[in-house]
Biopython code that builds the backbone (N, CA, C, O; Angstrom):
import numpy as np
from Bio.PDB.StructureBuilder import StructureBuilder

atoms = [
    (1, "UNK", "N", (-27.829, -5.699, 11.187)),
    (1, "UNK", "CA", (-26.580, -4.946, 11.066)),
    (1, "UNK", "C", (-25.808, -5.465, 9.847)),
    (1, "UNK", "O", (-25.647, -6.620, 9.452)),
    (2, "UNK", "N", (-25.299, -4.090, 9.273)),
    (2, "UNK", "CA", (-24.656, -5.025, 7.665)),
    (2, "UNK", "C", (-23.233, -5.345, 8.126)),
    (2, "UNK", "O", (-22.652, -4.566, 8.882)),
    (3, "UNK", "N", (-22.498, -6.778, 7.573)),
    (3, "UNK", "CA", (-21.520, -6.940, 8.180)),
    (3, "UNK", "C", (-20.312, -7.278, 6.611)),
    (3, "UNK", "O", (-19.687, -8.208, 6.101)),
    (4, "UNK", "N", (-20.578, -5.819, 6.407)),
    (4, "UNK", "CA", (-19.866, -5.915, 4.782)),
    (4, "UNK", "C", (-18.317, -5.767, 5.514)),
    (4, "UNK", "O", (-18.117, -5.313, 6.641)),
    (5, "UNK", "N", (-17.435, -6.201, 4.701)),
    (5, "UNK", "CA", (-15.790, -6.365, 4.869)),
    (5, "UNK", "C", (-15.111, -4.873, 4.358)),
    (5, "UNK", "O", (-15.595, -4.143, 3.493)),
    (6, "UNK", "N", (-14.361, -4.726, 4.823)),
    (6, "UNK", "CA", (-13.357, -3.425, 4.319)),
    (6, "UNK", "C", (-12.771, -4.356, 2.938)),
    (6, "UNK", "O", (-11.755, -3.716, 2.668)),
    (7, "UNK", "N", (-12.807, -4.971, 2.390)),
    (7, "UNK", "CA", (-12.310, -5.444, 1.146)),
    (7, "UNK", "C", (-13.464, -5.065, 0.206)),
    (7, "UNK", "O", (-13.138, -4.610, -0.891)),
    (8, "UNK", "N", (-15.099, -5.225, 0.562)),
    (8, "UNK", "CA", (-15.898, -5.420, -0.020)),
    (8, "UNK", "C", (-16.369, -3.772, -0.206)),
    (8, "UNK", "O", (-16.957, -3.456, -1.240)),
    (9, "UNK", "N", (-16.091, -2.785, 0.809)),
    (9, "UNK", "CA", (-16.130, -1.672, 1.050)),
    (9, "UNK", "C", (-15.065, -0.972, -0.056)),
    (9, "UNK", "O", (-15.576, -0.099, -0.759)),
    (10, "UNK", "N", (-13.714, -1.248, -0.270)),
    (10, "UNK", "CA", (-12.840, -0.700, -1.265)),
    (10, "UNK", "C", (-13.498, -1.402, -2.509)),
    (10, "UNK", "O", (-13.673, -0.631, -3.452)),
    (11, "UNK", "N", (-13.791, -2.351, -2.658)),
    (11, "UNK", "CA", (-14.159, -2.983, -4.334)),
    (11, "UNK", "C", (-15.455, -2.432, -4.420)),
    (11, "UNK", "O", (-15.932, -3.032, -5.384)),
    (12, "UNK", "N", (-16.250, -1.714, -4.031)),
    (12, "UNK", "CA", (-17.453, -0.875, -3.742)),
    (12, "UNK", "C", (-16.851, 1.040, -4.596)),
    (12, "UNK", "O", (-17.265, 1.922, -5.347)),
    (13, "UNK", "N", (-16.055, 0.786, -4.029)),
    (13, "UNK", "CA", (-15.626, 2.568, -3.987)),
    (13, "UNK", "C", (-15.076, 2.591, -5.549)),
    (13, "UNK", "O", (-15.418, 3.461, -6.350)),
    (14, "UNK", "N", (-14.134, 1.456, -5.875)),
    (14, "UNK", "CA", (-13.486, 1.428, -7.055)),
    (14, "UNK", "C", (-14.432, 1.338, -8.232)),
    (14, "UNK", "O", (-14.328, 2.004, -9.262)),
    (15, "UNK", "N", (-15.452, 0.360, -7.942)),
    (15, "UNK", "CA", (-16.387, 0.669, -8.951)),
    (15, "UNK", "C", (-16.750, 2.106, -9.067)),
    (15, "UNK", "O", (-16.557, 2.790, -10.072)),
    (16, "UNK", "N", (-17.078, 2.349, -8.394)),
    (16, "UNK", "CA", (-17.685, 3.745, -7.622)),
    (16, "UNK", "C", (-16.689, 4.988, -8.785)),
    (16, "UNK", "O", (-17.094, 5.661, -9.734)),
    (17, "UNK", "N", (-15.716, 4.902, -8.351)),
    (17, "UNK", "CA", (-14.424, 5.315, -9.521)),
    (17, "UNK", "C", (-14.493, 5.525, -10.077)),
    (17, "UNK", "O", (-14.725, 6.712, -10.306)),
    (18, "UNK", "N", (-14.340, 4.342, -11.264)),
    (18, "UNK", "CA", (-14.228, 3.915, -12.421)),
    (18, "UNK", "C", (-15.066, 4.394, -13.049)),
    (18, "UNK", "O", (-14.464, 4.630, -14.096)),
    (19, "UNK", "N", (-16.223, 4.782, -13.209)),
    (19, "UNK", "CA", (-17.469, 4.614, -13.824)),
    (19, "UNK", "C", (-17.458, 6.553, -14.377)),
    (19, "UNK", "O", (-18.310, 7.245, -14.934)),
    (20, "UNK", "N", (-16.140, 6.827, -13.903)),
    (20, "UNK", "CA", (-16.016, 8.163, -13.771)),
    (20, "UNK", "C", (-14.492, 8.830, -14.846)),
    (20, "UNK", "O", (-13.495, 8.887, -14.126)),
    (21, "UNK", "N", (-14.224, 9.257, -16.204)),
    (21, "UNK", "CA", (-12.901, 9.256, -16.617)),
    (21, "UNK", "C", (-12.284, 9.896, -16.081)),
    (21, "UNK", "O", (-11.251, 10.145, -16.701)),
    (22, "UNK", "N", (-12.398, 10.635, -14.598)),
    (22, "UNK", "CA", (-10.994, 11.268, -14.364)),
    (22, "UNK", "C", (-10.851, 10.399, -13.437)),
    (22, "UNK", "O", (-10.125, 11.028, -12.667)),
    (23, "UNK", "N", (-11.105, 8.927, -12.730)),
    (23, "UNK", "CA", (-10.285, 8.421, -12.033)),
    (23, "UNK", "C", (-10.347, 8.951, -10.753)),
    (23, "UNK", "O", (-11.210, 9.707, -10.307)),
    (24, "UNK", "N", (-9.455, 8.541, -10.243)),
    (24, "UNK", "CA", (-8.542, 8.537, -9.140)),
    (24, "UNK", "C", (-7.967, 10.524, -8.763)),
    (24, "UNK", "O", (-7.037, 11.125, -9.301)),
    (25, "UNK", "N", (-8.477, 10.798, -8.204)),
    (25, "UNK", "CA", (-7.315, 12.453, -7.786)),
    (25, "UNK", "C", (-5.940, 12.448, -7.248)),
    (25, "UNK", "O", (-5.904, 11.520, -6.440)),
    (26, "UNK", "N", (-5.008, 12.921, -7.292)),
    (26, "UNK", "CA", (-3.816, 12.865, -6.974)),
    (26, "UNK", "C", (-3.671, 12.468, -5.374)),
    (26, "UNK", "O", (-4.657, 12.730, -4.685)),
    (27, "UNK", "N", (-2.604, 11.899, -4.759)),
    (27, "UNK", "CA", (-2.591, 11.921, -3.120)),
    (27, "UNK", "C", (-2.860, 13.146, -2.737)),
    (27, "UNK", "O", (-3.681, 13.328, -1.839)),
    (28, "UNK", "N", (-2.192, 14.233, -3.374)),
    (28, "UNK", "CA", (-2.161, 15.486, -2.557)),
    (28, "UNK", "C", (-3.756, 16.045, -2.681)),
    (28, "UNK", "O", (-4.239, 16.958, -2.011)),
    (29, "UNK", "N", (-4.154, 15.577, -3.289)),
    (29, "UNK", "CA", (-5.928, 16.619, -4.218)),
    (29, "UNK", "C", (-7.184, 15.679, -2.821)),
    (29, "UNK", "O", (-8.267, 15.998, -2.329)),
    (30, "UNK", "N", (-6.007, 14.151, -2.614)),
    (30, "UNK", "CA", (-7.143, 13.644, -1.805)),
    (30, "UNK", "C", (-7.235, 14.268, -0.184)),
    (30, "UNK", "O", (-8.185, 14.529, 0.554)),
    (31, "UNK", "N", (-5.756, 14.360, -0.040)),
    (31, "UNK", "CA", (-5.060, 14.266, 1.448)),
    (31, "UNK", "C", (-5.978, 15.732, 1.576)),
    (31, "UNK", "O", (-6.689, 15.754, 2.581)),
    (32, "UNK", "N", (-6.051, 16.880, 0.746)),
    (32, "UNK", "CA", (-6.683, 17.822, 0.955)),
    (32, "UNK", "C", (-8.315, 17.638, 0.961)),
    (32, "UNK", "O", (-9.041, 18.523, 1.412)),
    (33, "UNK", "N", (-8.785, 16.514, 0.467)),
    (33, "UNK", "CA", (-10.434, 16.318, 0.556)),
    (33, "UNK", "C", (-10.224, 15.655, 2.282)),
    (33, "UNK", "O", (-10.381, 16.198, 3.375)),
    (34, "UNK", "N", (-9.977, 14.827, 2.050)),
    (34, "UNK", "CA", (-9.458, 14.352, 3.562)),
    (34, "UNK", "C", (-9.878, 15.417, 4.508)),
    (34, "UNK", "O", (-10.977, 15.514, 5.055)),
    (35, "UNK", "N", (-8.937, 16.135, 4.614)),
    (35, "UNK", "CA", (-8.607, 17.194, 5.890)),
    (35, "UNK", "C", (-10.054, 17.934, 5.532)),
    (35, "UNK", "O", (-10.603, 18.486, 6.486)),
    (36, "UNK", "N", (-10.579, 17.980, 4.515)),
    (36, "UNK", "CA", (-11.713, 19.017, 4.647)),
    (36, "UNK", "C", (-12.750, 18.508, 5.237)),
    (36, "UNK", "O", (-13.464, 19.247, 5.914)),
    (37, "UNK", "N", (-13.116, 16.810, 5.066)),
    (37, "UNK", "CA", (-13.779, 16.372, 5.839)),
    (37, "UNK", "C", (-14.000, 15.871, 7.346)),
    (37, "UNK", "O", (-14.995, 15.651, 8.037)),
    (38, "UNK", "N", (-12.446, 15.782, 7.559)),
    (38, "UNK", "CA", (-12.359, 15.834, 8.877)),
    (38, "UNK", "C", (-12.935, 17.519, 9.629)),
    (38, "UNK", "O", (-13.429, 17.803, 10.720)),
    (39, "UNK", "N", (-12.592, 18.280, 8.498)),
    (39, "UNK", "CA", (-12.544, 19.401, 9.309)),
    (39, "UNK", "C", (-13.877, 19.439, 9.715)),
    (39, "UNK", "O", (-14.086, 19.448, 10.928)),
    (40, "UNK", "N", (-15.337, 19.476, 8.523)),
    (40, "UNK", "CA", (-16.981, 18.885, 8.811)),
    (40, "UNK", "C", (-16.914, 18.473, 10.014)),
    (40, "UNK", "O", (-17.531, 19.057, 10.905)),
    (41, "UNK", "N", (-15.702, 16.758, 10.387)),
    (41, "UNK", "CA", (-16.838, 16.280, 11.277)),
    (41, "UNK", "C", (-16.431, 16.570, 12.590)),
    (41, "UNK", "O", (-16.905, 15.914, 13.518)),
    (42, "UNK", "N", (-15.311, 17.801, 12.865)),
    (42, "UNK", "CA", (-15.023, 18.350, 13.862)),
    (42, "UNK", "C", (-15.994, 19.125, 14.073)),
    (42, "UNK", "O", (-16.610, 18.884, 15.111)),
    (43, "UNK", "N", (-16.390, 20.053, 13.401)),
    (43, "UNK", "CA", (-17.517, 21.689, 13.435)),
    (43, "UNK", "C", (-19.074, 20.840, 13.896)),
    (43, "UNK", "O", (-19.747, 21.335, 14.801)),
    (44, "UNK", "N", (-19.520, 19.626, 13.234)),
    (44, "UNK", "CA", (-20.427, 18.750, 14.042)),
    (44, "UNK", "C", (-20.776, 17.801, 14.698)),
    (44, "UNK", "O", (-21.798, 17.126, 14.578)),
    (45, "UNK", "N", (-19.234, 17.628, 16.031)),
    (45, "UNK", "CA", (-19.289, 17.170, 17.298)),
    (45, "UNK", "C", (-18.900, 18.085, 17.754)),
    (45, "UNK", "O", (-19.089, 18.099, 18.971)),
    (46, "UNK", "N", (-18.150, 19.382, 17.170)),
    (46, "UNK", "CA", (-18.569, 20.809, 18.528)),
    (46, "UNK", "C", (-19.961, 21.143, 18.445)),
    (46, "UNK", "O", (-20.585, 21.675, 19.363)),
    (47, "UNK", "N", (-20.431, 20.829, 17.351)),
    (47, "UNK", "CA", (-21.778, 21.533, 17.340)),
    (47, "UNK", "C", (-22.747, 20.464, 18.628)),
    (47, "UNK", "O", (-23.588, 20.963, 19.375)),
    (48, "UNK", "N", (-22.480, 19.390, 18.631)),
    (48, "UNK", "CA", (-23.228, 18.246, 19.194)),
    (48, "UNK", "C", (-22.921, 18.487, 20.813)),
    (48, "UNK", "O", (-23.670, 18.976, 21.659)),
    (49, "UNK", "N", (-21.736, 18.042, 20.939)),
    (49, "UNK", "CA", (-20.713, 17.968, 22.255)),
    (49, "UNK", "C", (-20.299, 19.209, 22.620)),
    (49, "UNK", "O", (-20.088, 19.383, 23.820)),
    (50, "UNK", "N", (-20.168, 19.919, 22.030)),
    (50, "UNK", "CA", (-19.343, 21.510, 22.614)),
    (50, "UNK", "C", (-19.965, 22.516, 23.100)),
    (50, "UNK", "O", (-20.864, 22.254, 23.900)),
    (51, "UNK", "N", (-19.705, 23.869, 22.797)),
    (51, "UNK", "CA", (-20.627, 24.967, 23.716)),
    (51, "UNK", "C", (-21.058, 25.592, 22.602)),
    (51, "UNK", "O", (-21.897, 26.487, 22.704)),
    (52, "UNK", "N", (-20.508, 25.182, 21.276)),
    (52, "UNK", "CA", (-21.046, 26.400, 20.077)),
    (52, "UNK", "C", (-21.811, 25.553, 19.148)),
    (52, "UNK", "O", (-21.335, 24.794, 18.303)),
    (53, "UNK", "N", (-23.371, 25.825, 19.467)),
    (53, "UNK", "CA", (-24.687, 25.675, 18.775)),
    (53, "UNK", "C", (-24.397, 25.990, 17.265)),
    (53, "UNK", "O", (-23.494, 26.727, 16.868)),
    (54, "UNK", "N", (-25.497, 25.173, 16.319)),
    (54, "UNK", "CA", (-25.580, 25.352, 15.110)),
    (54, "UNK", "C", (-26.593, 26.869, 14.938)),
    (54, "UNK", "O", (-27.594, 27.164, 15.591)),
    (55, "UNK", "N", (-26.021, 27.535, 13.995)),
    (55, "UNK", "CA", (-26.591, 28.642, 13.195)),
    (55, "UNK", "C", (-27.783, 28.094, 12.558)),
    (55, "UNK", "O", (-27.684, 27.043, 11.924)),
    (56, "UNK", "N", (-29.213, 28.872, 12.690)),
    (56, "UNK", "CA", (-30.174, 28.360, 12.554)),
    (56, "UNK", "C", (-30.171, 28.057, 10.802)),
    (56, "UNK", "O", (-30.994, 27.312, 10.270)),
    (57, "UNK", "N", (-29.181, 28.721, 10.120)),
    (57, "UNK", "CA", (-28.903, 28.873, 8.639)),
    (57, "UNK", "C", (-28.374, 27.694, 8.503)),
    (57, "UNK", "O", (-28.749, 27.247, 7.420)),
    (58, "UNK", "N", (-27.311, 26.542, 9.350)),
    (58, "UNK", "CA", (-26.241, 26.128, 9.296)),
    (58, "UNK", "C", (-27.253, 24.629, 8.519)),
    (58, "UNK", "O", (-28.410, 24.363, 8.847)),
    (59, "UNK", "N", (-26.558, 23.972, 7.637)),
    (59, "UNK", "CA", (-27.022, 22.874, 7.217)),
    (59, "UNK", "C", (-27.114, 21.405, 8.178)),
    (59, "UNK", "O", (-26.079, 21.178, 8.804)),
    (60, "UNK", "N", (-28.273, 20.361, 8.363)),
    (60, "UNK", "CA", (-28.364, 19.575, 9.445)),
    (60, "UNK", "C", (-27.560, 18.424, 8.870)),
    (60, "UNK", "O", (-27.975, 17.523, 8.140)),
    (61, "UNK", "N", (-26.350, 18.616, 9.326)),
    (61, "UNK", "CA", (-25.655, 17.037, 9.147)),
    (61, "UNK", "C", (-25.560, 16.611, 10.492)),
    (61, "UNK", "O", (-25.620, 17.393, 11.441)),
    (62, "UNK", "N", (-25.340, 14.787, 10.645)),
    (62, "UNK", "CA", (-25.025, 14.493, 11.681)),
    (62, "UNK", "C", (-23.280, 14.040, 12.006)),
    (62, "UNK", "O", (-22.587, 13.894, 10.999)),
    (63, "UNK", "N", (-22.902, 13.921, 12.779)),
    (63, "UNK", "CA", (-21.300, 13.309, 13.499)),
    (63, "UNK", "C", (-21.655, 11.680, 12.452)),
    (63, "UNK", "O", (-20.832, 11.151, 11.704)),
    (64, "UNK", "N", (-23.037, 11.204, 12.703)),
    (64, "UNK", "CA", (-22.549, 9.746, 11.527)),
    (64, "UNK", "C", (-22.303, 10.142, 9.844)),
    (64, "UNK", "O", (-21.434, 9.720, 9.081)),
    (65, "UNK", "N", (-23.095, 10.834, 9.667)),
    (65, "UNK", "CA", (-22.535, 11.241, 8.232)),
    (65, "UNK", "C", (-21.167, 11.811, 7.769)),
    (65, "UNK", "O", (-20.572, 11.502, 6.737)),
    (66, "UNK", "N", (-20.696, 12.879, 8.910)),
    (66, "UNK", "CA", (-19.623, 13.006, 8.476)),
    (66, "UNK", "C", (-18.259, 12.238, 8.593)),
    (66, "UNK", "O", (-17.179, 12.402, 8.025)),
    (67, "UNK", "N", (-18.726, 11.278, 9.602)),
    (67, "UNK", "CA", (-17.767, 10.246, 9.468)),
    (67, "UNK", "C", (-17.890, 9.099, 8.654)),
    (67, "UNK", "O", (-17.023, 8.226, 8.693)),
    (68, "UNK", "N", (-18.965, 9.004, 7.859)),
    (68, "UNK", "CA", (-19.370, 7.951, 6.670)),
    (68, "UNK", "C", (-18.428, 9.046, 5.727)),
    (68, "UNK", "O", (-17.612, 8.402, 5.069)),
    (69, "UNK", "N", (-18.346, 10.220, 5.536)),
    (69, "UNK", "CA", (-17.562, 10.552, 4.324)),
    (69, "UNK", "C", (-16.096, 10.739, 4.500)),
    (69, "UNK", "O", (-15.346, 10.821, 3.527)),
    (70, "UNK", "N", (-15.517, 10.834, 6.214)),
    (70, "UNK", "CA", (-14.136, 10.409, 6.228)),
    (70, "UNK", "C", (-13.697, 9.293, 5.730)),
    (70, "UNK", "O", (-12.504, 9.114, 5.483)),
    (71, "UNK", "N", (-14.898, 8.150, 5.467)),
    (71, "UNK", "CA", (-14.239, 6.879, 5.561)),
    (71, "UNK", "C", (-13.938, 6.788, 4.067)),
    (71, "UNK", "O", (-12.917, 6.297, 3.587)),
    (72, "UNK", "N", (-15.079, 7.388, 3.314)),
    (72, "UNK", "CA", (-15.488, 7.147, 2.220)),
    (72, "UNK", "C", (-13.791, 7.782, 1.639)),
    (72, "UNK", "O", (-12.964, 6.940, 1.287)),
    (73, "UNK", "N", (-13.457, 9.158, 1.599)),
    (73, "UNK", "CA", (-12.106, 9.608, 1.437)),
    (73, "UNK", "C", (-10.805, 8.828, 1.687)),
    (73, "UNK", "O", (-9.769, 8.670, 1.041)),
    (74, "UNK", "N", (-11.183, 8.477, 2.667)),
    (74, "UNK", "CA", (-10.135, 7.265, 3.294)),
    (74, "UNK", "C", (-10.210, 6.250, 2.409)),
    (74, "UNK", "O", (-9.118, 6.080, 1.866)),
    (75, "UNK", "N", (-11.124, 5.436, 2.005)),
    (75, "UNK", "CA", (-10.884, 4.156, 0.985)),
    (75, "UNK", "C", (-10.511, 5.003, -0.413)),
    (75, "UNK", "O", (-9.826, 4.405, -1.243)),
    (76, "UNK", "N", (-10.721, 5.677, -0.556)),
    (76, "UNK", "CA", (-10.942, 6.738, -1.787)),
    (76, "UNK", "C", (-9.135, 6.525, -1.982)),
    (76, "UNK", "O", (-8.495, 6.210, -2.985)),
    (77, "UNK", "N", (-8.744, 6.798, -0.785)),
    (77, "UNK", "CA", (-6.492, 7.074, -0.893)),
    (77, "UNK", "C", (-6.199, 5.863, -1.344)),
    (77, "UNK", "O", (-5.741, 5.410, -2.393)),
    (78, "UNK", "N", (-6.752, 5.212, 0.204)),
    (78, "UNK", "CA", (-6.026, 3.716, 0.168)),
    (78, "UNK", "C", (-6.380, 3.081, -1.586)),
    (78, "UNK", "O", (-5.406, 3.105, -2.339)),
    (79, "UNK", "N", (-7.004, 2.833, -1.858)),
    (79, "UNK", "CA", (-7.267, 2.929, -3.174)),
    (79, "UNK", "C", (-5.966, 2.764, -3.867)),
    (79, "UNK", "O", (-5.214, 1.815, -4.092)),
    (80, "UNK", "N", (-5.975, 4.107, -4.137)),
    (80, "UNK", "CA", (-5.316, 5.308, -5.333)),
    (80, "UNK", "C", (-3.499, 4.624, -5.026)),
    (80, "UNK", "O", (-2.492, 4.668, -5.733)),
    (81, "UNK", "N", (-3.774, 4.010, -3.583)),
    (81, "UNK", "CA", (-2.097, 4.290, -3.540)),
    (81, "UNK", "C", (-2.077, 2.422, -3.407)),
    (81, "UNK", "O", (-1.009, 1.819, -3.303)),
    (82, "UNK", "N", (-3.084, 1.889, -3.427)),
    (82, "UNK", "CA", (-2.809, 0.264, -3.543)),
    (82, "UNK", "C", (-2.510, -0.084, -2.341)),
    (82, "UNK", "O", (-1.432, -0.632, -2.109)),
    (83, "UNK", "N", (-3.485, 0.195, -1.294)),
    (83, "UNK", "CA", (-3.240, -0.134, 0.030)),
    (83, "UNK", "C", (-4.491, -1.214, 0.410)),
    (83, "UNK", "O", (-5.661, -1.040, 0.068)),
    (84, "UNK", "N", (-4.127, -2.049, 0.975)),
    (84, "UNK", "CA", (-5.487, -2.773, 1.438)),
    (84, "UNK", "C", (-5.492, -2.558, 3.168)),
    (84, "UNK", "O", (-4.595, -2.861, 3.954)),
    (85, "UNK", "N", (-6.914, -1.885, 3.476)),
    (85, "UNK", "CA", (-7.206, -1.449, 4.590)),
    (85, "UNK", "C", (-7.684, -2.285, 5.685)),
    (85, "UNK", "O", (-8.114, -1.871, 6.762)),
    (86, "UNK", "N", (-7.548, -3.731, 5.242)),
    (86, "UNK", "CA", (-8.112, -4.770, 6.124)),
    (86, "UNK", "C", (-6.537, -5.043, 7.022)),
    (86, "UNK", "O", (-6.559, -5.214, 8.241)),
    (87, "UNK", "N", (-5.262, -5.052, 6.249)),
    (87, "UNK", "CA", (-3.758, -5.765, 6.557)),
    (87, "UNK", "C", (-3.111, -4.087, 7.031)),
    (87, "UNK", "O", (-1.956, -4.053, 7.454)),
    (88, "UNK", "N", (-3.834, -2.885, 6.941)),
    (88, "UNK", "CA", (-3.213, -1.950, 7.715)),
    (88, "UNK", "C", (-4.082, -2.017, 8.793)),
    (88, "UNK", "O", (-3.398, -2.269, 9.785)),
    (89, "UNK", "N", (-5.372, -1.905, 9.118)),
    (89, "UNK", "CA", (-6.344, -2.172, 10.097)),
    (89, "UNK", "C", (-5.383, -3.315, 11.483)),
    (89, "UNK", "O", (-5.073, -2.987, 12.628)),
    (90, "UNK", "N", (-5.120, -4.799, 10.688)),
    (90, "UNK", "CA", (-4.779, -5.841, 10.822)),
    (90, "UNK", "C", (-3.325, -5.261, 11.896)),
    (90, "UNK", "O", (-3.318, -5.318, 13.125)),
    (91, "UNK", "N", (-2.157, -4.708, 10.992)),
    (91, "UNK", "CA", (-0.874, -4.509, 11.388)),
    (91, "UNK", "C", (-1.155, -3.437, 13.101)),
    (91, "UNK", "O", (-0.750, -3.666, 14.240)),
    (92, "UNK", "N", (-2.186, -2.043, 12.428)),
    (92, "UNK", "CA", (-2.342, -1.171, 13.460)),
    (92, "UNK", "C", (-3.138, -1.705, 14.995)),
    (92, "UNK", "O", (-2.970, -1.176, 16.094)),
    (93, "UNK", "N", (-3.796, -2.584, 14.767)),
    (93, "UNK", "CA", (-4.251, -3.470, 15.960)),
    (93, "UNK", "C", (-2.934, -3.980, 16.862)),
    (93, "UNK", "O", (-2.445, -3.518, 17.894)),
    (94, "UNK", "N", (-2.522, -5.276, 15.926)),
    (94, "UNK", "CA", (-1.136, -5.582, 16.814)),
    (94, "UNK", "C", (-0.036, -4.684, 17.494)),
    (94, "UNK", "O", (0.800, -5.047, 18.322)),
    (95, "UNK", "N", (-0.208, -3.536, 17.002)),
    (95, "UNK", "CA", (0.814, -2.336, 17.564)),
    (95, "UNK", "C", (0.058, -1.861, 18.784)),
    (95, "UNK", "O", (0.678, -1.865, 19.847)),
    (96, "UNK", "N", (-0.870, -1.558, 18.776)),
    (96, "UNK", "CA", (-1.977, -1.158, 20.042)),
    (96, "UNK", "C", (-1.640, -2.032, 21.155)),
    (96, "UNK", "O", (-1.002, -1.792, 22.179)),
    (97, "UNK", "N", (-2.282, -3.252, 20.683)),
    (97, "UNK", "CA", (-2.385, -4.371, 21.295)),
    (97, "UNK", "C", (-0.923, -4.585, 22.376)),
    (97, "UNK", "O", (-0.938, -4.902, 23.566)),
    (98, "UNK", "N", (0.193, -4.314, 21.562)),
    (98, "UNK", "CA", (1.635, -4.266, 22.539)),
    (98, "UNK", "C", (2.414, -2.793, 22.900)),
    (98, "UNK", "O", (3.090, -2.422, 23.860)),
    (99, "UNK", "N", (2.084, -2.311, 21.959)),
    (99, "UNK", "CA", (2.529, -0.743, 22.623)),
    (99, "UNK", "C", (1.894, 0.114, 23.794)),
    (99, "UNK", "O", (2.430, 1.005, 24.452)),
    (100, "UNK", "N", (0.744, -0.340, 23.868)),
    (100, "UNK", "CA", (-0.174, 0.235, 24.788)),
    (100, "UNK", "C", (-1.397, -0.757, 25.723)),
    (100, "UNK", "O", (-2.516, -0.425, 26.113)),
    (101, "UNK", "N", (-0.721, -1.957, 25.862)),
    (101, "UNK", "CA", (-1.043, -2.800, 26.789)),
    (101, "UNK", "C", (-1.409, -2.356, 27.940)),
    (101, "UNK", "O", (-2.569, -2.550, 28.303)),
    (102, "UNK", "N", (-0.691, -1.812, 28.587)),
    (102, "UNK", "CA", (-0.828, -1.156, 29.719)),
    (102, "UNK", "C", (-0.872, 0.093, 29.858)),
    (102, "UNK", "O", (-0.975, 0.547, 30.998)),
    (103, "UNK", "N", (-0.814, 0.860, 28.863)),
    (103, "UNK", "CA", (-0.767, 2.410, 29.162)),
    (103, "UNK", "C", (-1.766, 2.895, 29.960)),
    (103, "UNK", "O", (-1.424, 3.766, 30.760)),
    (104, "UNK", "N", (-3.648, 2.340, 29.942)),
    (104, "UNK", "CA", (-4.158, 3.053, 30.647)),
    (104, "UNK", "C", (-4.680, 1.450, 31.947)),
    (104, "UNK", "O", (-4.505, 0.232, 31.931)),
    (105, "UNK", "N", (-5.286, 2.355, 32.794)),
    (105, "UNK", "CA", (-5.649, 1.237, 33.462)),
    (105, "UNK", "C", (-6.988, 0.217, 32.904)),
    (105, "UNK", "O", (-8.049, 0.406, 32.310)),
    (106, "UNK", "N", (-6.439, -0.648, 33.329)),
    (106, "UNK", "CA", (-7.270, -2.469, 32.406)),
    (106, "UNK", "C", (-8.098, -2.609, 33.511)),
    (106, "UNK", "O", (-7.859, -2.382, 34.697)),
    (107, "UNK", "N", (-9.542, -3.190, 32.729)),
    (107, "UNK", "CA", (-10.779, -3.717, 33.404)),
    (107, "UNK", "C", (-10.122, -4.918, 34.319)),
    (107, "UNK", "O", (-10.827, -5.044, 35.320)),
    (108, "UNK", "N", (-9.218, -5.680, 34.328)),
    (108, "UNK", "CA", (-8.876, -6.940, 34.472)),
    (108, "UNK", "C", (-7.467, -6.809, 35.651)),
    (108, "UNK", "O", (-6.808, -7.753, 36.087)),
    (109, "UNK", "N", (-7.289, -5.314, 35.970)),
    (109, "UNK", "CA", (-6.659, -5.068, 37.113)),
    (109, "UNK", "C", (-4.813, -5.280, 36.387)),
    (109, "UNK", "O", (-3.800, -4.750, 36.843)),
    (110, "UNK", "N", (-4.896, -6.054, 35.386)),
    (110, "UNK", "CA", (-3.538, -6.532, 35.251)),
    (110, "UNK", "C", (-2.246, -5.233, 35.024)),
    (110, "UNK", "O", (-2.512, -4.392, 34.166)),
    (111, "UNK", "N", (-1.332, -5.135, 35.532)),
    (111, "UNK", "CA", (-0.216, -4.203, 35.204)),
    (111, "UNK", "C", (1.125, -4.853, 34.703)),
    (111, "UNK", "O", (1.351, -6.056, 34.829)),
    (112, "UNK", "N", (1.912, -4.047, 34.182)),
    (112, "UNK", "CA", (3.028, -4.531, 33.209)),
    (112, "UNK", "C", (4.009, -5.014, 34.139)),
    (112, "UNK", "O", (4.925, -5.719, 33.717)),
    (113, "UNK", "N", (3.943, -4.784, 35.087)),
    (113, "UNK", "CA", (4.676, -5.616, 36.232)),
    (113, "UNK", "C", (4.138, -7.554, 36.668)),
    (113, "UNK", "O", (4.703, -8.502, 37.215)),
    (114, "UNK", "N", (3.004, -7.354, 36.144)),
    (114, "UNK", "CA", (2.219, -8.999, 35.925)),
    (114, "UNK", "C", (2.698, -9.610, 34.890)),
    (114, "UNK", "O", (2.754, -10.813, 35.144)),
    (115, "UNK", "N", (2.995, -9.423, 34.062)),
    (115, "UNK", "CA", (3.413, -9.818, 32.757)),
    (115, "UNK", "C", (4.632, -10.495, 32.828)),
    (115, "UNK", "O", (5.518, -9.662, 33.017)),
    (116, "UNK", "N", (5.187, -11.904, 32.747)),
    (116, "UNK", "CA", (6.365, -12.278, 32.660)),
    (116, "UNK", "C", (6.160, -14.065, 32.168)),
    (116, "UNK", "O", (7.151, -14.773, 31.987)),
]
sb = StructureBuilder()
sb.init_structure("model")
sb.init_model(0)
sb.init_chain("A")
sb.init_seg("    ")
for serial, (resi, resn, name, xyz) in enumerate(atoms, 1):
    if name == "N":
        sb.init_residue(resn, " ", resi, " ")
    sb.init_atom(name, np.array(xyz, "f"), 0.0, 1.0, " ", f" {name:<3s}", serial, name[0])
structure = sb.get_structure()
């Protein structure tokens, strides 16, 4: 299993970039690649999970590919806008971690009434 870093993953992409003169696309040019790929990897986990089958015409992607190219879009922003995705990863954990402690029920029986 490769156990490459989301640091090593953005300094990957930037090369990736660079090597290219138009750079970087605007937030808005990305936020719209974005949504288009999300939109992919919705149409193939209905296609997978849902009731509406692929068109025998329809091209064979899988739910992992199209979420290898959300991500890929995703480092693609964070990028562009000087975000490091390891310390938002990092921040969005700790918010989970206490905002929603208890929201659903825990393997470990514990409730927010245990807590003191």
């Amino acid at each position: 299993m490769n156990q490459k870093t989301m640091k090593i993953m953005q300094q990957e992409v930037d090369e990736y970039i660079q090597q290219f003169k138009t750079g970087y696309f605007s937030p808005l040019s990305q936020m719209a690649r974005l949504t288009e790929e999300v939109g992919e990897l919705a149409r193939e986990v209905n296609h997978y999970y849902g009731e509406k089958a692929k068109k025998t015409t329809e091209k064979a992607n899988t739910v992992e590919e199209e979420l290898g190219d959300v991500l890929f879009v995703t480092i693609i922003m964070a990028n562009s806008l000087g975000i490091d995705l390891t310390e938002v990863f990092d921040r969005n954990m700790d918010k989970f971690n206490q905002r929603d402690r208890y929201r659903f029920e825990r393997k470990d029986g514990l409730t927010e009434g245990d807590e003191k």
